[in-house]
GUFIPA-225684 format. One line per 8 residues: number of its first residue (from 1); for each residue x, y, z of C-alpha. Coordinates in nm, 4 decimals. Layout:
NUM	X:Y:Z  ... $
***
This chain:
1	9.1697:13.0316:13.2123  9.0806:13.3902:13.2974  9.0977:13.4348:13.6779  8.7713:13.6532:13.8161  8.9179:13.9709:13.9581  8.8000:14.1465:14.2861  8.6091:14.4715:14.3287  8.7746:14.7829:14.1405 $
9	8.9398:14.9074:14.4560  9.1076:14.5450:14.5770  9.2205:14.4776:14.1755  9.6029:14.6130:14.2688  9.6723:14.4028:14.5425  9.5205:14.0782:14.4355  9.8096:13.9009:14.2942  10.0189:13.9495:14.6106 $
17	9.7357:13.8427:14.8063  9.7183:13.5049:14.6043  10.1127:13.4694:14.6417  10.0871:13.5185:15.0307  9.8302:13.2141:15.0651  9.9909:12.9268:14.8956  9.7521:12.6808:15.0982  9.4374:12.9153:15.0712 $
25	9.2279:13.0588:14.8312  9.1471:13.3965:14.7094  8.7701:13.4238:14.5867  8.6521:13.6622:14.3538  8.3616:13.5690:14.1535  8.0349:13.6836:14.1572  7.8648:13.3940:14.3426  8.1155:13.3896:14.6536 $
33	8.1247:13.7456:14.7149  7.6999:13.7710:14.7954  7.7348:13.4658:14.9500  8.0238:13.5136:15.1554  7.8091:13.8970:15.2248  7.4970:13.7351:15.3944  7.3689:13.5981:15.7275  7.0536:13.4681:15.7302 $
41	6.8664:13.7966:15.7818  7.0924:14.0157:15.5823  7.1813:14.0387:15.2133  7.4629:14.2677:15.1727  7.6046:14.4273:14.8734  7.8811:14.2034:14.7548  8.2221:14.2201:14.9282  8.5252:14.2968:14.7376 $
49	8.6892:13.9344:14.7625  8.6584:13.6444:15.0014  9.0095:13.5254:15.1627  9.0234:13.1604:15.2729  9.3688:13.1509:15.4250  9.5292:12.7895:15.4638  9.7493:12.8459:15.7813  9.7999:13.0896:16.0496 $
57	10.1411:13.2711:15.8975  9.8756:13.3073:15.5773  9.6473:13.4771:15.7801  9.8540:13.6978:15.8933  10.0232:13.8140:15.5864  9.6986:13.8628:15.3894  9.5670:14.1058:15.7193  9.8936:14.2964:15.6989 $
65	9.8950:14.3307:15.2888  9.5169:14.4549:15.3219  9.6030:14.6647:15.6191  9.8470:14.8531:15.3953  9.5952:14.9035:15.1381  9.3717:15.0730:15.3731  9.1310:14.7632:15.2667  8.8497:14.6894:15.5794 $
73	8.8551:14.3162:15.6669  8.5627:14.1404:15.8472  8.5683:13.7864:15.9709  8.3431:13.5261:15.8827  8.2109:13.1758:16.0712  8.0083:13.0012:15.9539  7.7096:13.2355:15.8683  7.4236:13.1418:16.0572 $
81	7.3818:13.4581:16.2279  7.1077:13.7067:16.2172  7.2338:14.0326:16.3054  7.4845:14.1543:16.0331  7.7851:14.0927:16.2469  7.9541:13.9544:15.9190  7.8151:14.0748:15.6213  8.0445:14.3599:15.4703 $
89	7.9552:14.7516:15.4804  8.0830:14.8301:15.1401  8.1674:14.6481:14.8179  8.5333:14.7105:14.8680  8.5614:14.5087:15.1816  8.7474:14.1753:15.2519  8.5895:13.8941:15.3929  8.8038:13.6201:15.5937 $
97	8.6676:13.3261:15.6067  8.8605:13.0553:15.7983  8.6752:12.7337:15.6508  9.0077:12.6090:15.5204  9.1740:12.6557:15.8778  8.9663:12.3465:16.0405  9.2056:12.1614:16.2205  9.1854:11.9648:16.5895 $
105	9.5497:12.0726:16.6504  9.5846:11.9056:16.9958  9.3769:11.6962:17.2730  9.5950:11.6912:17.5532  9.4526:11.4437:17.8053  9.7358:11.5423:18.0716  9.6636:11.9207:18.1077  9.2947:11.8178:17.9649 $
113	9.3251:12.1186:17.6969  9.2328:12.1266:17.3314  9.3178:12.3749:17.1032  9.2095:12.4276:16.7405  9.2012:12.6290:16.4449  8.8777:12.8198:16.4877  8.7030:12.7336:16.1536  8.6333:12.3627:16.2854 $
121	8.3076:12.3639:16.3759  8.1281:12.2523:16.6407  8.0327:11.9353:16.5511  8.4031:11.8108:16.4323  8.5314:11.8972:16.7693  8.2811:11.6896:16.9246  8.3783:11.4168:16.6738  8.7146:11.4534:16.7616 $
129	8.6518:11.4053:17.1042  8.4271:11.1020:17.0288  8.6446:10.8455:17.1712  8.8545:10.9853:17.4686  8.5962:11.0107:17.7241  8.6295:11.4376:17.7113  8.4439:11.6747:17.5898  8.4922:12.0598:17.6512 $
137	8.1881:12.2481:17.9137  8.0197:12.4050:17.6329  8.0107:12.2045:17.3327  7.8442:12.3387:17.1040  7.5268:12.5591:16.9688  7.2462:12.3461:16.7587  7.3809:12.4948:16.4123  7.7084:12.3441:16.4628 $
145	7.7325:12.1489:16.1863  7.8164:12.4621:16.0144  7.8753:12.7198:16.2722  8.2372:12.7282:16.3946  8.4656:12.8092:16.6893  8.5901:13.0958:16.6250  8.2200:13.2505:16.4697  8.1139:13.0830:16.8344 $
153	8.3618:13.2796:17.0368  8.3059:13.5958:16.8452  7.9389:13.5937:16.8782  7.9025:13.3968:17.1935  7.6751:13.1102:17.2044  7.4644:12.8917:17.3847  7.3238:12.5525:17.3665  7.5127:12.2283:17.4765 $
161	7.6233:12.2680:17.8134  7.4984:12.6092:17.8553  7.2499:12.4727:18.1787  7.5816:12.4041:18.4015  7.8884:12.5910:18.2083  7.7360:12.9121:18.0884  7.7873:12.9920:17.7268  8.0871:12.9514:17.4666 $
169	8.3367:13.1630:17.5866  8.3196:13.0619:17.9719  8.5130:12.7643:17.8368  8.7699:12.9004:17.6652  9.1322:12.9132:17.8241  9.3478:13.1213:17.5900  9.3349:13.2277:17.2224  9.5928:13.3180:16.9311 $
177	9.3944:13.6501:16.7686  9.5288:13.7871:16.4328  9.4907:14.2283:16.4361  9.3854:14.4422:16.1423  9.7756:14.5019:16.1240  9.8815:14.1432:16.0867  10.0101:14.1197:16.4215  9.9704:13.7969:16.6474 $
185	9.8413:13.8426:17.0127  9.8166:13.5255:17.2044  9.6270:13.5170:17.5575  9.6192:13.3634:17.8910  9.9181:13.1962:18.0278  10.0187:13.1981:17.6708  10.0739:13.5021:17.6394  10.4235:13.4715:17.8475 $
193	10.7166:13.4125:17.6736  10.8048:13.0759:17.8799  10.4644:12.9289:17.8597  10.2049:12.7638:17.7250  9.7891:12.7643:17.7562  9.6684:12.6225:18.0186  9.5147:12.8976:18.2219  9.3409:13.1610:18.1499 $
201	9.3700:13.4471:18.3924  9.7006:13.5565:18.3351  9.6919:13.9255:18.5128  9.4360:14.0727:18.3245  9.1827:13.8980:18.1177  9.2993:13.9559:17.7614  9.1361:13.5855:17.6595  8.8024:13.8144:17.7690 $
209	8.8831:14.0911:17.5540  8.8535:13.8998:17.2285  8.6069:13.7262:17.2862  8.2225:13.8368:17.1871  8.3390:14.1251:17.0359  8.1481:14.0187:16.7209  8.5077:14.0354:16.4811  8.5727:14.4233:16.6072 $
217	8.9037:14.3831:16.7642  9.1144:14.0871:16.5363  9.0229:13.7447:16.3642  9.0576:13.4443:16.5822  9.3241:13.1725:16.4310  9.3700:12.9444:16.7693  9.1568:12.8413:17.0567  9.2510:12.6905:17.3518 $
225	8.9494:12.5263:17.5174  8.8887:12.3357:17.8311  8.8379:11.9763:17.8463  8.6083:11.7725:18.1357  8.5081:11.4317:18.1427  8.1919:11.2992:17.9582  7.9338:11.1995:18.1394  7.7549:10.8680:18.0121 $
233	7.4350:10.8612:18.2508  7.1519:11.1081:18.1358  6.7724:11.1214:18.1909  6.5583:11.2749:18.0058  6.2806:11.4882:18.1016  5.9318:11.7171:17.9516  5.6725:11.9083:18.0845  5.3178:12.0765:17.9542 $
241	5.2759:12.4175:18.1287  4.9335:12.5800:18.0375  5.0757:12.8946:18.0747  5.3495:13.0578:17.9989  5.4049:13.2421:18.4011  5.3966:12.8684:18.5151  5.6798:12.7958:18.2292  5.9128:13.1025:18.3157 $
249	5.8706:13.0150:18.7261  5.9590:12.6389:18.6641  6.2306:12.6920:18.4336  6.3851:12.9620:18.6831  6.3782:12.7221:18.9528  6.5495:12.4672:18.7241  6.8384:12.6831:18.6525  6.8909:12.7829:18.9653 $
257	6.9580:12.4181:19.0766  7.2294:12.3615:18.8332  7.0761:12.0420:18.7555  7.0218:12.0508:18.4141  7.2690:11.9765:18.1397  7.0379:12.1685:17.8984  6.6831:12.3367:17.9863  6.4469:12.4567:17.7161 $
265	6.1251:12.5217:17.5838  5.8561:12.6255:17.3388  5.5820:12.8344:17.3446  5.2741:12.6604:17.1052  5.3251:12.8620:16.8261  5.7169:12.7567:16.7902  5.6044:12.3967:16.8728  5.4415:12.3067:16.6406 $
273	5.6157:12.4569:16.3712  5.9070:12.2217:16.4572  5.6568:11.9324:16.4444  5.5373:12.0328:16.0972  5.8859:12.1278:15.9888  5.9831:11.7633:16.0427  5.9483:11.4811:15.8364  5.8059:11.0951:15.8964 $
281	6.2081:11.0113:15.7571  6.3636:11.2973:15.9488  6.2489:11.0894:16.2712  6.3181:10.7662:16.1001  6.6627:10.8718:16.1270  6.6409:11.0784:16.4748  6.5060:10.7285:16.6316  6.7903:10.5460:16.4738 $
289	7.0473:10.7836:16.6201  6.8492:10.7519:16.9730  6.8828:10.3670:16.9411  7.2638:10.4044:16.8747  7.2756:10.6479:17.1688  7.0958:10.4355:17.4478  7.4569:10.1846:17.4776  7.3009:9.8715:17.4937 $
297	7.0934:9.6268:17.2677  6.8051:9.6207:17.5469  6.7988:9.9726:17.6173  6.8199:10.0697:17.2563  6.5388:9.8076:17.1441  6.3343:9.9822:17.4654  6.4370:10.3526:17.3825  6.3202:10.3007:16.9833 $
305	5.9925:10.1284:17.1160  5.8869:10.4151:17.3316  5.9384:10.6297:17.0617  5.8258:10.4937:16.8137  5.4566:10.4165:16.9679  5.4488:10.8224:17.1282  5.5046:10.9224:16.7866  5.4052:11.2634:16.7663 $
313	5.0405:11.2464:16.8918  5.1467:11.3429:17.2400  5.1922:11.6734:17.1625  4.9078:11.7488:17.0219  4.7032:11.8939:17.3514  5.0426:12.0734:17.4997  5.0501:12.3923:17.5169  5.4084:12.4938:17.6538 $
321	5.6589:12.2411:17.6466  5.9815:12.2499:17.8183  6.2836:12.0015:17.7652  6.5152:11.8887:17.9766  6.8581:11.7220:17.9846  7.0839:11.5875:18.2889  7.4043:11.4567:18.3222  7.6197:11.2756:18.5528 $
329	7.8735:11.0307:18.6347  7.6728:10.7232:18.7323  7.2836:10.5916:18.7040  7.1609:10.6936:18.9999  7.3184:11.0187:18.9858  7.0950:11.1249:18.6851  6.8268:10.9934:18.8307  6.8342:11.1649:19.1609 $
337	6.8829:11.4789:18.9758  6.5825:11.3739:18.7336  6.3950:11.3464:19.0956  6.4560:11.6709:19.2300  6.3472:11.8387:18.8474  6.0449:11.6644:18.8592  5.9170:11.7742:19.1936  5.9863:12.0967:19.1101 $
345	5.7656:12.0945:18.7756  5.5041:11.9683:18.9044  5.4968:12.2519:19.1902  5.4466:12.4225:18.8978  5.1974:12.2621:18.7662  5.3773:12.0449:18.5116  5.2531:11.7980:18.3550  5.4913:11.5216:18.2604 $
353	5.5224:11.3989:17.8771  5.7073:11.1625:17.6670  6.0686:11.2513:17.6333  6.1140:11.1931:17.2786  6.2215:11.5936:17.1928  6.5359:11.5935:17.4708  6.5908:11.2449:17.3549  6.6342:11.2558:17.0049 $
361	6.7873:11.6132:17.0112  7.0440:11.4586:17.2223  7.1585:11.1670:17.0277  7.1757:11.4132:16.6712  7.3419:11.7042:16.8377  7.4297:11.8059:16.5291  7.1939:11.7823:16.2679  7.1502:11.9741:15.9543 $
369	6.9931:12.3044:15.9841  6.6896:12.2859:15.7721  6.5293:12.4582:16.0938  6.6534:12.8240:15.9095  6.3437:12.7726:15.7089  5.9503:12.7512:15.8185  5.7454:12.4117:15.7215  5.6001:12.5755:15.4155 $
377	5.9838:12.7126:15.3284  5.9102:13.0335:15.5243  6.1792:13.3191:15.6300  6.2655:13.2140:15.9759  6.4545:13.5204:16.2064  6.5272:13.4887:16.5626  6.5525:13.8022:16.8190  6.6712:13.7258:17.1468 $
385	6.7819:13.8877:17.5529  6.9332:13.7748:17.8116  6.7447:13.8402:18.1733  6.8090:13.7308:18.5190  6.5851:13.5739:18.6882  6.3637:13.8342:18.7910  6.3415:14.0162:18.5305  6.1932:13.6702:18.2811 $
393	5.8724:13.7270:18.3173  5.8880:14.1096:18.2968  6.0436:14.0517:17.9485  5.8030:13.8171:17.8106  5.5436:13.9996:17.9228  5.6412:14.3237:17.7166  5.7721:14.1203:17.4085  5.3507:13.9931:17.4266 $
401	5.2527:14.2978:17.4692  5.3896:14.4565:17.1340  5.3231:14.1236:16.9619  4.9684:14.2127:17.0394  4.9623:14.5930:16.9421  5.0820:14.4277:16.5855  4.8972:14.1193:16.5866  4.6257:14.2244:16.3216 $
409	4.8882:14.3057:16.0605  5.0909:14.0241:16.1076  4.8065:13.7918:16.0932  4.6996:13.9765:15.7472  5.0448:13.9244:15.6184  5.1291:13.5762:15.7588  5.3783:13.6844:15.9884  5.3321:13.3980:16.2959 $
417	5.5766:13.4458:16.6157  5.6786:13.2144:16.8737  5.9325:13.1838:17.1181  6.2495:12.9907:17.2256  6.3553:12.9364:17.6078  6.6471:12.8432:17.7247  6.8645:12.8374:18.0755  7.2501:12.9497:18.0902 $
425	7.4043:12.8511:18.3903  7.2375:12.9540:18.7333  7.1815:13.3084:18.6893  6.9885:13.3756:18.3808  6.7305:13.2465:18.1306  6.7261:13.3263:17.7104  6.3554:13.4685:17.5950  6.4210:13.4405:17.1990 $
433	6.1371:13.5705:16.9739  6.0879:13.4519:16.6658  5.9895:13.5327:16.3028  5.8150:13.2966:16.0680  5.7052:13.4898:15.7012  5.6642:13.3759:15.3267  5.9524:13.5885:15.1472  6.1755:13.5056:14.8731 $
441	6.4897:13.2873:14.9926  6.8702:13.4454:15.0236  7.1632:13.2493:14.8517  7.2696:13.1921:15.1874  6.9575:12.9447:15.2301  7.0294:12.8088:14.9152  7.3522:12.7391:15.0645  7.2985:12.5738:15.3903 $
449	6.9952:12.3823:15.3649  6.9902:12.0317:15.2603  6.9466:12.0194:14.8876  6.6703:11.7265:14.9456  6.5057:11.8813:15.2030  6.4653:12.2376:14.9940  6.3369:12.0706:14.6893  6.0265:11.9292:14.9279 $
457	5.9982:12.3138:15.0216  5.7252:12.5831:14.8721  5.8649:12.8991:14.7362  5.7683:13.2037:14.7845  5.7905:13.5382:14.5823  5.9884:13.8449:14.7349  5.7627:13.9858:15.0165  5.8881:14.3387:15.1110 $
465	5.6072:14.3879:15.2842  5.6258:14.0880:15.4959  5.9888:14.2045:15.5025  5.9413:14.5348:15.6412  5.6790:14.4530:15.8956  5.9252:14.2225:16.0520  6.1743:14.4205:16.0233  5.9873:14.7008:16.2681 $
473	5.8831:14.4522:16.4780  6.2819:14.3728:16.5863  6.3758:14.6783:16.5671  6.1169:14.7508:16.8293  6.1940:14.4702:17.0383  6.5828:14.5506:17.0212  6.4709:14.8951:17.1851  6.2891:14.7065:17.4786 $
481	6.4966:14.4452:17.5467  6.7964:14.7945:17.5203  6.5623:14.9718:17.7495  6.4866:14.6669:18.0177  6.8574:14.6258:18.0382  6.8520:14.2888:17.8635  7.2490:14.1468:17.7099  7.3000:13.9626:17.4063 $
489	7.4981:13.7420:17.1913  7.6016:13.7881:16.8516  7.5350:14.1824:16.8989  7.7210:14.2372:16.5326  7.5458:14.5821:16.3859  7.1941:14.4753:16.5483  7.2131:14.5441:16.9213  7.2909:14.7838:17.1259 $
497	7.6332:14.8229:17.2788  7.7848:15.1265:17.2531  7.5161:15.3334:17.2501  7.4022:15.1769:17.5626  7.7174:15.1774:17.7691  7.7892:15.4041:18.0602  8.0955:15.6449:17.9943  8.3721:15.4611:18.1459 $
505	8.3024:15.1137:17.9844  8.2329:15.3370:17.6871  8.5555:15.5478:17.6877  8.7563:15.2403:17.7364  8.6327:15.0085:17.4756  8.6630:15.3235:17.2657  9.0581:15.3566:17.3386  9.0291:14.9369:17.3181 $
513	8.9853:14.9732:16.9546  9.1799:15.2882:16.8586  9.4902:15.0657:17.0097  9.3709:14.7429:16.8173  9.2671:14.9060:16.5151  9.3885:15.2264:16.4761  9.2751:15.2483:16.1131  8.9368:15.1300:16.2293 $
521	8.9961:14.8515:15.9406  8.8661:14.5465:16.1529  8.5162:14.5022:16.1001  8.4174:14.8979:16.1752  8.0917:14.9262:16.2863  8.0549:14.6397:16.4846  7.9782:14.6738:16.8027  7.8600:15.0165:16.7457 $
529	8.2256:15.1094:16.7057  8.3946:15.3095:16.4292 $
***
C-alpha cells in the first residue's frame, strides 16, 4: 500500500513522526489536510499533515520533532469556529488535532475534580457525569457534540451554565499544556512538585495564561475542571418583547439577579429561521427527550402533552423571544426563582409564552449541529461582543444601524441577519449577529452535518458575491464592536487583540510569547501575535 506523503517541506520528517505516535495517526492525504484547514467560515489552503497523537508523551514528542524542523504547529478542536483561530497560514503547517486523546481520566467525588484529555467533548463529559449527581459550572457550549475541551478552553465559550458560572474557563482548576518545544507545563497547585490539582491560584495565575489564548501559547493535553452538584429542580420560562430596548432592559435585569441557569433570546429574524430549520421529526424526537427529562411517568405524560398541543403556532405573532432556564436544589426553590423572573419581565412588558424552546433545548443539550446551515441549506456565520450592562443597548443599536446602511444590498443578494442574546454571569450580556446567505458549502459542512439531514437540504452554487458582502459587513462590525470596547471569545485571526491593547498588556503578552515560543512556531498569528 503506498502511504500518502505530507506537503514537500514536512516529507523528511514524516517517518519519525509516525514512529513517535505508536497510538496516533499521522494524516496526509488530500481529503484530511482541507478538512483538518477549515472552520466554518474559513477554507484554508491545505495544511502540510494532520497529527492525531494517541497519548500525552506522543504529543509531546511529535511538538518537539516539528519544533526542530522549524515546522509551525496549530491546534485543532473540534472545528466549529468562525474566526480562523485553527485553520493553518501556509501549506507547510502541522495541524494537531487531539480527537484520539478523548478520555474522562478521573471524577474524583472527594476533592469534587475531574480531569480529562481535552479532545473529549462536551457532551461525553456530561455523559460521564450522567450518573454521579456532578456536573462541572460550565458544562458545555450548544455544539458540543463535536466541540471539545480543550478547543473550549482555547477559545472560551459560553452556553450551559454561563447565567451563574461565567464562561468555560471560569471553571477550570489547573491544566497540563504541551509548548511549541515539546515541553510540559502543568498549572495551579499542580504545578508544585508535591502536589496535585485541586486549586487553581497557585501564586500567579498560570491556569489563566493558557487559557483563551486561541492555541498561541501551547496545545492543551489535560484539564482539570471543577465539579458541583446537579441540580434536579428547574422551571422553565419565555417571554415576547415587542421591542428589542424592552428585550436588552429585561434580560439585564435577569442577569444581574443571578437567577438564571441560562438566559437567551432571539430577535424575529433568527427566530424563525430556527423554526423553519427544524423538522416535524426533529421535534418528534426533542419531545421524546423532554418526556425522558421530566423524571416521572405523570410529569412526563403532562410535559409531552403541553408540547405537543403548543406545537409551534405560538410563535407565530412573537416578535422577540427570550428563554430562560433555572436551577436549584429543591421544587420550590426553582419556583421562587421562576417568581422573581417573571415579575421582572413583565415590568418589562413581557409577555409570557409556552416554554417549549428552554424545555426541549434542555433535555437535548447536545444535539447535532445541523444549526451551521440555514433552512434552505444557507451559509450560516456568527459575529459576536461582549458588553456590560450599560453598554447592551449602545451596541445593538450601532450593529442596527450599519445593518441598515447595507440593508438594500443584502436584501438584493439574500443576505438576512438576525441576532443571538445571551447572559454570562452577572456582569455582562452576548449581542451575536448573524449571517444567513446561499453560497456553495465547505467540506467542513459536509463533515459535521447529519448526512440525513443534508440530503433534505437545497444547494447552492458558489456565491462570491454573497461571500464578499458578508464578509465587509463583519469586518465592519469587528471595527465597532473594537472601537466600543466590546471582548470576545474565540478571537483566533478575526478580532482584535493586539492591536487593541494598551502598551503594558501589550509589551507583556509580547515577551509572554517570545518565552513560550521563541521560534514563534505555535500557531503565529493568533492573537495578533507573531
Amino acid at each position: 500500500m503506498t502511504i500518502p506523503q505530507p506537503g514537500a517541506a514536512s516529507e523528511g520528517i514524516s517517518d519519525a513522526l509516525r514512529d513517535a505516535m505508536p497510538s496516533g495517526e499521522l494524516l496526509c492525504d488530500d481529503a484530511a489536510r482541507r478538512l483538518y484547514s477549515q472552520d466554518v467560515f474559513t477554507r484554508a489552503a491545505p495544511a502540510g499533515m494532520v497529527l492525531r497523537p494517541g497519548e500525552l508523551n506522543e504529543l509531546e514528542e511529535a511538538l518537539s520533532l516539528l519544533h526542530a524542523a522549524g515546522i509551525a504547529s496549530i491546534p485543532r478542536g473540534g472545528g466549529m469556529s468562525y474566526t480562523g483561530g485553527l485553520v493553518p497560514d501556509g501549506e507547510d503547517w502541522a495541524v494537531i488535532d487531539l480527537g484520539l486523546m478523548n478520555r474522562v481520566l478521573e471524577v474524583n467525588r472527594q476533592d469534587m475534580t475531574v480531569t480529562v484529555e481535552c479532545g473529549c467533548t462536551w457532551k461525553s463529559l456530561y455523559e460521564a457525569l450522567a450518573d454521579t449527581g456532578l456536573r462541572t459550572p460550565y458544562w458545555g457550549t450548544l455544539s458540543g457534540i463535536r466541540a471539545t475541551v480543550g478547543g473550549g478552553l482555547s477559545q472560551n465559550a459560553i452556553f450551559w451554565g454561563s447565567g451563574q458560572h461565567g464562561s468555560a474557563v471560569d471553571s477550570v482548576i489547573s491544566l497540563t499544556v504541551v509548548l511549541a518545544d515539546g515541553t510540559r507545563i502543568e498549572t495551579g497547585s499542580a504545578a508544585q512538585s508535591k502536589s496535585d490539582p485541586f486549586f487553581r491560584h497557585f501564586g500567579p495565575d498560570l491556569t489563566g495564561l493558557f487559557c483563551s489564548d486561541s492555541g498561541a501559547f501551547g496545545v492543551k493535553a489535560h484539564a482539570t475542571l471543577r465539579l458541583v452538584p446537579q441540580m434536579p429542580a428547574r422551571e422553565y420560562l419565555a417571554f415576547d418583547f415587542a421591542k428589542a430596548k424592552e428585550t436588552i432592559a429585561a434580560m439585564s435585569d435577569i442577569s444581574r439577579t443571578g437567577l438564571a441557569s441560562e438566559c437567551f433570546g432571539f430577535d424575529p429574524f433568527l427566530q424563525q429561521q430556527r423554526l423553519k430549520r427544524q423538522s416535524m421529526s426533529a421535534d418528534v424526537k426533542a419531545l421524546a427527550g423532554v418526556m425522558k427529562a421530566s423524571g416521572s411517568l405523570m410529569s412526563a405524560m403532562h410535559d409531552g402533552a403541553k408540547l405537543a398541543i403548543a406545537g409551534r403556532r405560538y410563535m407565530n405573532d412573537v416578535n422577540f423571544s427570550v428563554q430562560i432556564i433555572v436551577e436549584d436544589r429543591i421544587a420550590a426553590g426553582a419556583a421562587d426563582k421562576a417568581a422573581e423572573i417573571r415579575a421582572i419581565c413583565q415590568r418589562h412588558n413581557g409577555r409570557e409564552i409556552e416554554n417549549s424552546i428552554p424545555k426541549i433545548t434542555r433535555a437535548n443539550p447536545f444535539g447535532p449541529v445541523n444549526s451551521m446551515l440555514g433552512p434552505e441549506g444557507e451559509r450560516w456565520l456568527p459575529v459576536h461582543g461582549l458588553v456590560p450592562h450599560s453598554r447592551f443597548q449602545a451596541a445593538y443599536d450601532a450593529v442596527e444601524a450599519i445593518f441598515d446602511q447595507h440593508r438594500e444590498r443584502s436584501d438584493a443578494l439574500g443576505v438576512g441577519t438576525g441576532y443571538l442574546l445571551a447572559t454570562v454571569s452577572t456582569h455582562c450580556c452576548v449581542l451575536e449577529p448573524v449571517f444567513f446567505w446561499p453560497d456553495e458549502l465547505l467540506e467542513i459542512h459536509e463533515d459535521a452535518v447529519e448526512p440525513g439531514h443534508l440530503k433534505k437540504l437545497p444547494r447552492h452554487a458558489p456565491n462570491p458575491e454573497a461571500f464578499d458582502h458578508v464578509n465587509t459587513l463583519r469586518t465592519e462590525l469587528i471595527a465597532l464592536f473594537s472601537d466600543i470596547g466590546a471582548v470576545h471569545l474565540q478571537i483566533g485571526r478575526s478580532y482584535n487583540y493586539r492591536g487593541a491593547l494598551k502598551n503594558g498588556p501589550a509589551q507583556l503578552v509580547d515577551a509572554l510569547k517570545q518565552v513560550l515560543d521563541g521560534k514563534s512556531l505555535m500557531n503565529p498569528g493568533s492573537l495578533g501575535l507573531e
